[in-house]
C-alpha positions as CSV (number, residue, x, y, z in Angstrom):
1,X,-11.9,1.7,1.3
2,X,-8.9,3.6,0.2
3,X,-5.5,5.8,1.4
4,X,-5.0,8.5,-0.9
5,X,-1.5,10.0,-0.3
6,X,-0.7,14.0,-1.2
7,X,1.5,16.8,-0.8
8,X,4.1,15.6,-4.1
9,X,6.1,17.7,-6.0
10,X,9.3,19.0,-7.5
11,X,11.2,20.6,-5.2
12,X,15.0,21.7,-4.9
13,X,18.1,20.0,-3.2
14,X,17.9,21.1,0.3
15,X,14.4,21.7,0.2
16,X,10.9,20.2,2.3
17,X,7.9,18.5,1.5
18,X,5.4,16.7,3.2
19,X,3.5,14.1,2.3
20,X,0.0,13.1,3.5
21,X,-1.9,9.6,3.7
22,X,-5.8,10.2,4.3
23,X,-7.4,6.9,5.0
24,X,-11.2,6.6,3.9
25,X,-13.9,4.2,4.4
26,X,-12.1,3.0,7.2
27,X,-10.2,4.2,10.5
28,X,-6.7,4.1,10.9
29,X,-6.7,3.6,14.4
30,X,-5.1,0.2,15.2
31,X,-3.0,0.3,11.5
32,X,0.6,0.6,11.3
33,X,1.1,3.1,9.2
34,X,4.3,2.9,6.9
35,X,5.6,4.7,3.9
36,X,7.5,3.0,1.2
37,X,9.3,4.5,-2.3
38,X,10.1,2.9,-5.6
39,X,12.6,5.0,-8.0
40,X,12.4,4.2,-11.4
41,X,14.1,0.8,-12.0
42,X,14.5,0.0,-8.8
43,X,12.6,-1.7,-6.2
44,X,10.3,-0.9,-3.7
45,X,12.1,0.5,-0.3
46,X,10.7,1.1,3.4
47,X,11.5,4.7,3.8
48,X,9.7,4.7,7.6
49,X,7.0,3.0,9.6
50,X,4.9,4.3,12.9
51,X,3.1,2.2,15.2
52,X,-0.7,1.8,15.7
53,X,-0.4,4.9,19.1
54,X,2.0,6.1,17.3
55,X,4.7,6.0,20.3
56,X,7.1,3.7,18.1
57,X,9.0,4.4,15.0
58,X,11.7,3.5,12.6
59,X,13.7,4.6,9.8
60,X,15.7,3.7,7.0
61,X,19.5,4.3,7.4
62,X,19.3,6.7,4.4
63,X,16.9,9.1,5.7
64,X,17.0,9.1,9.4
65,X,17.5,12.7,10.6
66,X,16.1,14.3,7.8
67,X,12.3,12.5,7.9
68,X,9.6,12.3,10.3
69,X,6.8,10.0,10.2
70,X,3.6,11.2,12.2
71,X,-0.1,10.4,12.7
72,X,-3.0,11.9,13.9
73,X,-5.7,8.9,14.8
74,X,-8.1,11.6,15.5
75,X,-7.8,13.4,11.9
76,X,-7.8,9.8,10.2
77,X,-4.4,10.9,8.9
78,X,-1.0,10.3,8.4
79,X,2.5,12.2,7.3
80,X,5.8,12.3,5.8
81,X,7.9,15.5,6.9
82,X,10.6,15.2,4.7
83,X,14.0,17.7,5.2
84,X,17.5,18.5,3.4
85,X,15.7,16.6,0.4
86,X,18.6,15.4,-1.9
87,X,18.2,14.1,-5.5
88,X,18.4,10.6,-4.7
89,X,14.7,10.9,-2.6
90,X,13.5,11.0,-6.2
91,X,10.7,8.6,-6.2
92,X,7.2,7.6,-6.2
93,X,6.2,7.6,-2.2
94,X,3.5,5.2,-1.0
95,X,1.5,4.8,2.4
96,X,1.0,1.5,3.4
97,X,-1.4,0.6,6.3
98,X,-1.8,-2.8,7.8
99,X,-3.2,-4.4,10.3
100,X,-3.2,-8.0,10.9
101,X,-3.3,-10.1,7.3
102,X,-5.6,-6.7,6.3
103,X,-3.3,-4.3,4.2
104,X,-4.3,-1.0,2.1
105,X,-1.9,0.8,-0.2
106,X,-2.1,4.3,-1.3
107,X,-2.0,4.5,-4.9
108,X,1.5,6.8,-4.7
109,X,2.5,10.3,-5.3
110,X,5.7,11.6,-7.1
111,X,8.6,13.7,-5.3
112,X,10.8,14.9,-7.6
113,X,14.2,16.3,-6.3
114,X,16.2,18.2,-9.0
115,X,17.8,21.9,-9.6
């Protein structure tokens, strides 16, 4: 039982990437979804979180109107669409799936954002 997140990399100022969260062993349907980011020496942030039907969803202040946060309960999958990256995204990103005291945490992939 396991969510393996994907879809890191270096990428430029300005640039896109998007991140994936595959849940396996179990379904996601019923989990809220969320994904969190820790930059070195800092704590662990929310970054955005998506209902179980995915009709609901939230953002941190710093970036609302550049990410998206999407599921597809069918696929068993989850994403990140990240836009207008800027350098202080830098971070690892993790899913995070919970439902009820149950939780799962991806085991994090890197987004580097740099010239």
């Amino acid at each position: 039982v396991q969510l393996v997140e994907s879809g890191g990399g270096l990428v430029q100022p300005g640039g896109s990437l998007r991140l994936s969260c595959a849940a396996s062993g179990f379904t996601l349907g019923g989990y809220v979804i969320s994904w969190h980011r820790q930059a070195p020496g800092k704590e662990r942030e929310l970054v955005a979180r998506i209902s179980s039907g995915g009709g609901r969803t939230n953002y941190a202040d710093s970036v609302k109107g550049r990410f998206t946060i999407s599921r597809d309960n069918a696929q068993n999958v989850a994403s990140l669409q990240m836009n207008s990256l800027k350098p202080e995204d830098t971070a690892v990103y993790y899913c995070n799936g919970k439902l009820g005291v149950t939780e799962y945490w991806g085991q994090g992939t890197q987004v580097t954002v740099s010239s």
